[in-house]
C-alpha positions as CSV (number, residue, x, y, z in Angstrom):
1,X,95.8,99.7,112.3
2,X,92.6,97.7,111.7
3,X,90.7,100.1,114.1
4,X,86.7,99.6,114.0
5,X,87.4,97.4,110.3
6,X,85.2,93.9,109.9
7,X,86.8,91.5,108.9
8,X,85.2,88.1,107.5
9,X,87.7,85.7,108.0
10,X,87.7,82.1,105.7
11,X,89.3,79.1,107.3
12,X,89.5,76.1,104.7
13,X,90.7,72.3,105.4
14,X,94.8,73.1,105.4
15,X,96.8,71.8,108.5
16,X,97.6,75.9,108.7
17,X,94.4,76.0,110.0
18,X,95.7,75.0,113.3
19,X,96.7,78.6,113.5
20,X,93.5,80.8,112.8
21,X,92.9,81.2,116.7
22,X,95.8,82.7,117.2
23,X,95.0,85.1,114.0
24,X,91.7,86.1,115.0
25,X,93.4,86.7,118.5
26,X,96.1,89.4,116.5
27,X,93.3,90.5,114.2
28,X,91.1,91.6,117.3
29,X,94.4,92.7,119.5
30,X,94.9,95.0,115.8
31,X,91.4,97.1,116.6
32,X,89.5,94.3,114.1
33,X,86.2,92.8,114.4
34,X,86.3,89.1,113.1
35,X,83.7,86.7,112.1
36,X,84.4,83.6,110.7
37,X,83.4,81.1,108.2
38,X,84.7,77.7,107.9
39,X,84.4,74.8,105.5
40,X,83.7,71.1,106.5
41,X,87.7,70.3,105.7
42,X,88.5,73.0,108.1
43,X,86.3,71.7,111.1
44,X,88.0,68.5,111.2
45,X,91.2,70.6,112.0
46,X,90.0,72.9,114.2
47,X,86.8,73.3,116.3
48,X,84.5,75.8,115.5
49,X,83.8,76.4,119.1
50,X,87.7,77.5,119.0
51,X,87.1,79.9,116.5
52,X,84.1,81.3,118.0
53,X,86.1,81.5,121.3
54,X,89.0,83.7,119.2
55,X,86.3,85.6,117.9
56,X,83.8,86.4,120.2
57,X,81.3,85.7,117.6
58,X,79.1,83.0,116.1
59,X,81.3,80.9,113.4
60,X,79.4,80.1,109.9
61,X,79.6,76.4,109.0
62,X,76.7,76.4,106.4
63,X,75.2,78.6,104.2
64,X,71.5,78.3,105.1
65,X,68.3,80.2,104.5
66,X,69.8,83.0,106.2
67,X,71.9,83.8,103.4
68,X,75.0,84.5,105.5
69,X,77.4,84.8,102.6
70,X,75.0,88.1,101.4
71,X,74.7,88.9,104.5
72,X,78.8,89.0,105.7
73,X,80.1,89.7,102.2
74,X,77.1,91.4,99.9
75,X,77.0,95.1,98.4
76,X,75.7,95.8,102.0
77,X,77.0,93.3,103.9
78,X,79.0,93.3,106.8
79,X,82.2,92.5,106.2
80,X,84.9,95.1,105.2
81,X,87.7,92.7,104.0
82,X,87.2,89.3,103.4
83,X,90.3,86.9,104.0
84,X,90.4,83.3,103.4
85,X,93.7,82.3,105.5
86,X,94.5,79.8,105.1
87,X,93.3,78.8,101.7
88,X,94.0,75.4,100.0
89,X,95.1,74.6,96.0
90,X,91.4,73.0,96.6
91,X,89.7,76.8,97.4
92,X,92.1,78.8,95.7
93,X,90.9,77.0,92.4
94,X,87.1,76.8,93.4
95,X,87.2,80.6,93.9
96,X,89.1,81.2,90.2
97,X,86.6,79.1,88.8
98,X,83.4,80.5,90.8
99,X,82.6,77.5,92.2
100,X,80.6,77.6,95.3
101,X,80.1,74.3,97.0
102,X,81.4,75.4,100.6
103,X,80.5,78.8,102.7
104,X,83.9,80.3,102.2
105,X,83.8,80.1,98.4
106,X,80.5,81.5,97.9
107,X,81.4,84.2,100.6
108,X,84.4,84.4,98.2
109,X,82.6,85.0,95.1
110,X,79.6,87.2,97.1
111,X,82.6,89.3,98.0
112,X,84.2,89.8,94.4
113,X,80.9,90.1,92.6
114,X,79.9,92.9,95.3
115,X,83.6,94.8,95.1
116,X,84.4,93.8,98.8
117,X,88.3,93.1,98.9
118,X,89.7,90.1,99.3
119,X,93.2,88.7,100.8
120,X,94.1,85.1,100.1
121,X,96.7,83.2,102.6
122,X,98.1,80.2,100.6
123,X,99.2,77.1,102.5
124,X,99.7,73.6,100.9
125,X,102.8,71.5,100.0
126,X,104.9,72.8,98.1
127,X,104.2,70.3,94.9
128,X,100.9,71.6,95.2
129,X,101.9,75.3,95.2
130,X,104.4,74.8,92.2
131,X,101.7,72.8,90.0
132,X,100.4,75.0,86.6
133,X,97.1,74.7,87.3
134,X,97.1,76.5,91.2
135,X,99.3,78.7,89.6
136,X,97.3,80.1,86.8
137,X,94.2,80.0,89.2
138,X,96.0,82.5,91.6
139,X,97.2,84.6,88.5
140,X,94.1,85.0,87.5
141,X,92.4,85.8,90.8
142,X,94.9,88.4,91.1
143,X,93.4,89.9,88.2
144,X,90.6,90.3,89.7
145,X,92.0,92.6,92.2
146,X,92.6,90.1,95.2
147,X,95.2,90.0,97.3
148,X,98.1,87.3,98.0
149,X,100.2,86.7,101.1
150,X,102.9,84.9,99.5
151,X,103.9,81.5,101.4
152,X,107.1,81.1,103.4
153,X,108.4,78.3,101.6
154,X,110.5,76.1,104.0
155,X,111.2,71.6,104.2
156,X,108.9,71.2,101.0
157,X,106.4,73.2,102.4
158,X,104.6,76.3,100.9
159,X,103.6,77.4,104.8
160,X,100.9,79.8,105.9
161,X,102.6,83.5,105.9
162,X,103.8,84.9,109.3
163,X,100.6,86.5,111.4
164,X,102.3,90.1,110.8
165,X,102.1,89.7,107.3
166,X,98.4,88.9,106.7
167,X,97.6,91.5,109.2
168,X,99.1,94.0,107.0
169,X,97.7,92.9,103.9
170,X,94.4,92.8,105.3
171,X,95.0,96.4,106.9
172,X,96.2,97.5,103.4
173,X,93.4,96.2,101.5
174,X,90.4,96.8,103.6
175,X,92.1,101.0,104.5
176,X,92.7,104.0,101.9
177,X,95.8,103.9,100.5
178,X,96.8,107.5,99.4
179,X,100.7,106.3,99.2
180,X,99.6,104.0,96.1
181,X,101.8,103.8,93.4
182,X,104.9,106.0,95.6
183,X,108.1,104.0,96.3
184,X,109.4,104.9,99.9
185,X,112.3,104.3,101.1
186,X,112.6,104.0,104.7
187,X,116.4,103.1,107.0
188,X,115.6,101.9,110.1
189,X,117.8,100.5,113.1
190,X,121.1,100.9,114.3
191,X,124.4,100.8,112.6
192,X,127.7,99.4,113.7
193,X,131.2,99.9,113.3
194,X,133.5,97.3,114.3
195,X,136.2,98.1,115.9
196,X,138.0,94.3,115.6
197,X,136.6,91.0,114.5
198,X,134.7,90.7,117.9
199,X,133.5,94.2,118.4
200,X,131.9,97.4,117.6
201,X,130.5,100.6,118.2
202,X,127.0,100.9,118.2
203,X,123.7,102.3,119.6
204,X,120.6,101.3,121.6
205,X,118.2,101.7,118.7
206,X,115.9,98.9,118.3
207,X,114.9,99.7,114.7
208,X,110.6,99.0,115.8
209,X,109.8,102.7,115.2
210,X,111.6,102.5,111.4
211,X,110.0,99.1,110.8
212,X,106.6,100.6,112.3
213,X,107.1,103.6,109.6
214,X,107.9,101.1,106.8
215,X,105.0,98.8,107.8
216,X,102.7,101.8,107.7
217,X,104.1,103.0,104.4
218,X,102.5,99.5,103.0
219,X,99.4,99.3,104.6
220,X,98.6,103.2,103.0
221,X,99.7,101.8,99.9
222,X,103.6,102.2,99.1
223,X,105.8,100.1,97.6
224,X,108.5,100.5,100.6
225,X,112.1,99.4,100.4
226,X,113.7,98.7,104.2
227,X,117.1,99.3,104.4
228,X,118.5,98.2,108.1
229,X,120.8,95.9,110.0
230,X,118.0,93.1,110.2
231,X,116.4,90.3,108.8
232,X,113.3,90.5,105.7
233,X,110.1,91.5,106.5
234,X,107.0,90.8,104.6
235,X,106.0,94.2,103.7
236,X,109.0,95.4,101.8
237,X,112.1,94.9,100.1
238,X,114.8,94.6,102.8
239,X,118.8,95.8,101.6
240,X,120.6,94.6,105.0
241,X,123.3,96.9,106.1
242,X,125.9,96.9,109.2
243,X,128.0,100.3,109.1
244,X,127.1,103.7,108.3
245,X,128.9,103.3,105.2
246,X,126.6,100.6,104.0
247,X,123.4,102.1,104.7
248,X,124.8,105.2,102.9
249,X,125.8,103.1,99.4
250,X,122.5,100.9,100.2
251,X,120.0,104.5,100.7
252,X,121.5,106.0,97.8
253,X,121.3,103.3,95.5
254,X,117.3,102.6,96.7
255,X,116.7,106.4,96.5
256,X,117.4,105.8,92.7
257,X,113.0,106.1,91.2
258,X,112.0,106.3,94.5
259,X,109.4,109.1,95.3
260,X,110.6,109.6,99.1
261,X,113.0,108.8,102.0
262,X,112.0,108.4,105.4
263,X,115.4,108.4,107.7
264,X,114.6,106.6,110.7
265,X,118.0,104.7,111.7
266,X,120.2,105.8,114.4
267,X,123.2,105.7,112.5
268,X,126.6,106.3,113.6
269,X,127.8,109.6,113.7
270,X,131.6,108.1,113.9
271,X,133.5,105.1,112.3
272,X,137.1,103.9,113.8
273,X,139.6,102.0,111.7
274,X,139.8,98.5,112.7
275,X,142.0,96.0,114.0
276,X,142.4,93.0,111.7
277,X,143.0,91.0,115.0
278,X,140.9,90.7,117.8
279,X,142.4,93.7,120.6
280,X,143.8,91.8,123.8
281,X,141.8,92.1,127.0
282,X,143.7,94.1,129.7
283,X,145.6,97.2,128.3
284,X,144.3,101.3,128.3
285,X,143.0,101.6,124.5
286,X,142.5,104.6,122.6
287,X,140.5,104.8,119.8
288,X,140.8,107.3,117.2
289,X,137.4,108.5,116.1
290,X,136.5,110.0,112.9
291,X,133.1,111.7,111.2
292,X,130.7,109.9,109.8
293,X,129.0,111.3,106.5
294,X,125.5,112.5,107.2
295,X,123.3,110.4,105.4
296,X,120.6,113.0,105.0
297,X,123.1,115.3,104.0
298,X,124.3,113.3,101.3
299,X,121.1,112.3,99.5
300,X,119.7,115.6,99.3
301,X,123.8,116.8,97.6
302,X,122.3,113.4,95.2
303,X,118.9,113.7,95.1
304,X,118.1,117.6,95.3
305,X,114.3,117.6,94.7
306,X,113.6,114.2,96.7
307,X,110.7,114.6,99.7
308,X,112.9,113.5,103.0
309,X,111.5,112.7,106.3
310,X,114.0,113.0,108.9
311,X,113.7,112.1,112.7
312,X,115.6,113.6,115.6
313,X,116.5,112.0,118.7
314,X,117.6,114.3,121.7
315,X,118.3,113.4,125.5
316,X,117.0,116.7,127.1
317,X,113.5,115.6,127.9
318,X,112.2,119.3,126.6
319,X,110.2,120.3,124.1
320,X,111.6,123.7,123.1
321,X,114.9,122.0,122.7
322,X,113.6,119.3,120.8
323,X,111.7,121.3,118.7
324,X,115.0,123.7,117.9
325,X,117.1,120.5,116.7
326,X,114.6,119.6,114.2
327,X,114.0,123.0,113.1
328,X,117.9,122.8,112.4
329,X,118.1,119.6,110.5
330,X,114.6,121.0,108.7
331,X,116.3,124.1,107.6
332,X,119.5,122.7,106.7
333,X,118.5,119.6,104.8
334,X,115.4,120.8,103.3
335,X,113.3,118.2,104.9
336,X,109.4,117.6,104.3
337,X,109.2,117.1,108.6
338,X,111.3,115.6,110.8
339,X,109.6,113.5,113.9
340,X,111.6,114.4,117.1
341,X,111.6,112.3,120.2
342,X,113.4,111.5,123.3
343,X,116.1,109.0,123.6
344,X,114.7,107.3,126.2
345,X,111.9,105.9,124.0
346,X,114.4,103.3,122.2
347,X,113.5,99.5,122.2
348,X,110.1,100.6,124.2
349,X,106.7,99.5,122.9
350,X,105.2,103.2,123.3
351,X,106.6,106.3,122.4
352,X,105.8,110.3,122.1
353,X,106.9,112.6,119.8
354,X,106.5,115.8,117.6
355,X,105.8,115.9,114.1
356,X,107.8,119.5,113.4
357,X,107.1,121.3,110.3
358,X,108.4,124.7,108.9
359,X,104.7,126.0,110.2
360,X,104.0,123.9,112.9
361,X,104.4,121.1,115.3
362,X,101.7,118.3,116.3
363,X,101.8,115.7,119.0
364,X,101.4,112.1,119.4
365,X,101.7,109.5,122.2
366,X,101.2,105.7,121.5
367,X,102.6,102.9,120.5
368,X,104.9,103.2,117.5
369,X,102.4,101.2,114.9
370,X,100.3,104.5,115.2
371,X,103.3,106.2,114.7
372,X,104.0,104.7,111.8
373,X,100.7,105.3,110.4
374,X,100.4,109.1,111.1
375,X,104.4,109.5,109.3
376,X,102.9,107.7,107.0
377,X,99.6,109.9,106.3
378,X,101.6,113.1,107.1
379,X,104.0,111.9,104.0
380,X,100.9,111.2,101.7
381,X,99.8,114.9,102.2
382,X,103.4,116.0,101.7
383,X,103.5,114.2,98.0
């Protein structure tokens, strides 16, 4: 995702700062190269020597005669994204005002003067977040073109955003982004159906491949609405769903403006009607199985001209056969592609699959962040 990208990373004085090892460490583990440049505030929070450690390169405490700003964040500097995580009300309003009395502002302003793009990580209290002033200083940075990881706001705290997220935004930023401007929508995950109070009928999906699609869908640029049985994530709009019946309602109503769907979820291909009490342990049980609508089916009956990405698990372990099912499905539904892969890949780290089109059919084996990234590319070149 961040494969062969430098990024200069900021570290001002915020307790959050306690965290920017660990960062660099995800940054690197990404496919980044990191450098960093800290202010005095910050090295009395965490050693530099730590930072150079996460690293693996020297840390900038002062701007000397070496110009290191120019030379990290200049026209022809270095860096390909500079992000200042985390930033302070203190830096945040030094860098709206162009004041540059510490090396990661003036690496801040090098950077905007020289068109380098730059990701800002707030942490603070949350007084300090709320007050007009840091307010209107991150409005009008945003101007400007930079980019904010919002906060999580929790016990009065405006906290440093999750790891995930400012690796995404810094992905997004610093990469092209030929899905700007598109709204995807993208289900992802199981569904369930309960069959009592206590239980259900459900699948072995783990929904990483449909978040991986929906995380890649942001960093090229989308707006991306996630429709699954799981909790927010910070790179889109999350409509939580349970049954099939929900992610149906919930996909249609998202589909509404959007410029595509990419169907990931495992949904359930059959619902039961339930018990309102819970079914007593110990007796032979029937249940009476009916058909589930096909989701795809039913957008494209709603949305006839909408660009839908479909994906195909089978059990056979063969190609051919794989290939034939998403032929099917491509034919049927009038799909863009559909992504086919074995069923065996479900809740694993690394997957393979084939990327079938009416012409052709390409390959890919890895994890299932690149896999999001090349569903992602393919669907830019579709629209």
């Amino acid at each position: 995702m961040l494969s062969g990208v430098n990024v200069a990373l900021g570290v001002s004085g915020s307790i959050a700062a306690v965290k920017v090892v660990e960062l660099a460490h995800e940054l690197r583990r990404r496919g980044a190269n990191v450098r960093a440049v800290m202010t005095e505030s910050a090295q009395s929070i965490v050693h530099p020597w730590a930072v150079e450690f996460a690293t693996d390169n020297p840390v900038v405490t002062e701007i000397t005669g070496d110009v290191e700003h120019v030379e990290l964040c200049g026209t022809e500097g270095w860096a390909d994204v500079f992000l200042v995580a985390p930033a302070t009300a203190n830096t945040v309003g030094k860098v709206a005002a162009a004041i540059d009395d510490t090396p990661v502002t003036t690496c801040a302003t090098t950077a905007l003067g020289a068109g380098v793009p730059v990701v800002v990580a707030p942490a603070m209290h949350e007084p300090m977040y709320d007050h007009p002033g840091v307010l209107d200083a991150i409005e009008r940075v945003e101007s400007w073109g930079v980019d904010f990881v919002d906060p999580r706001v929790e016990e009065g705290k405006a906290k440093i955003a999750t790891e995930e997220a400012i690796v995404l935004a810094a992905a997004r930023a610093a990469g092209d982004r030929p899905l700007d401007g598109e709204r995807v929508v993208v289900t992802s995950g199981a569904t369930s159906e309960p069959i009592d109070p206590v239980r259900v009928l459900t699948n072995r999906s783990s929904g990483r491949t449909g978040r991986a699609v929906a995380a890649g869908a942001y960093v090229r640029g989308a707006d991306v609405t996630l429709v699954h049985d799981g909790e927010p994530v910070p790179y889109a709009d999350t409509v939580r769903v349970e049954t099939a019946a929900e992610m149906l309602a919930a996909t249609l109503d998202a589909c509404e403006g959007a410029d595509a769907l990419v169907s990931v979820a495992a949904i359930s291909d059959y619902t039961v009607e339930p018990s309102e009490e819970k079914i007593r342990s110990g007796q032979d049980l029937t249940l009476d199985l009916e058909t589930a609508p096909k989701l795809i089916d039913e957008v494209r009956a709603e949305f006839p001209d909408l660009p839908i990405v479909g994906f195909k698990a089978e059990t056979s372990g063969d190609d051919d056969a794989m290939v034939a099912a998403a032929r099917e499905i491509l034919e049927r539904a009038g799909l863009s592609f559909v992504v086919a892969n074995d069923a065996s890949v479900m809740g694993a780290d690394e997957t393979r699959a084939l990327v079938v089109t009416a012409e052709d059919t390409a390959e890919y084996a890895g994890d299932k962040q690149g896999l999001g990234l090349r569903v992602a590319d393919k669907l830019a070149a579709t629209l």
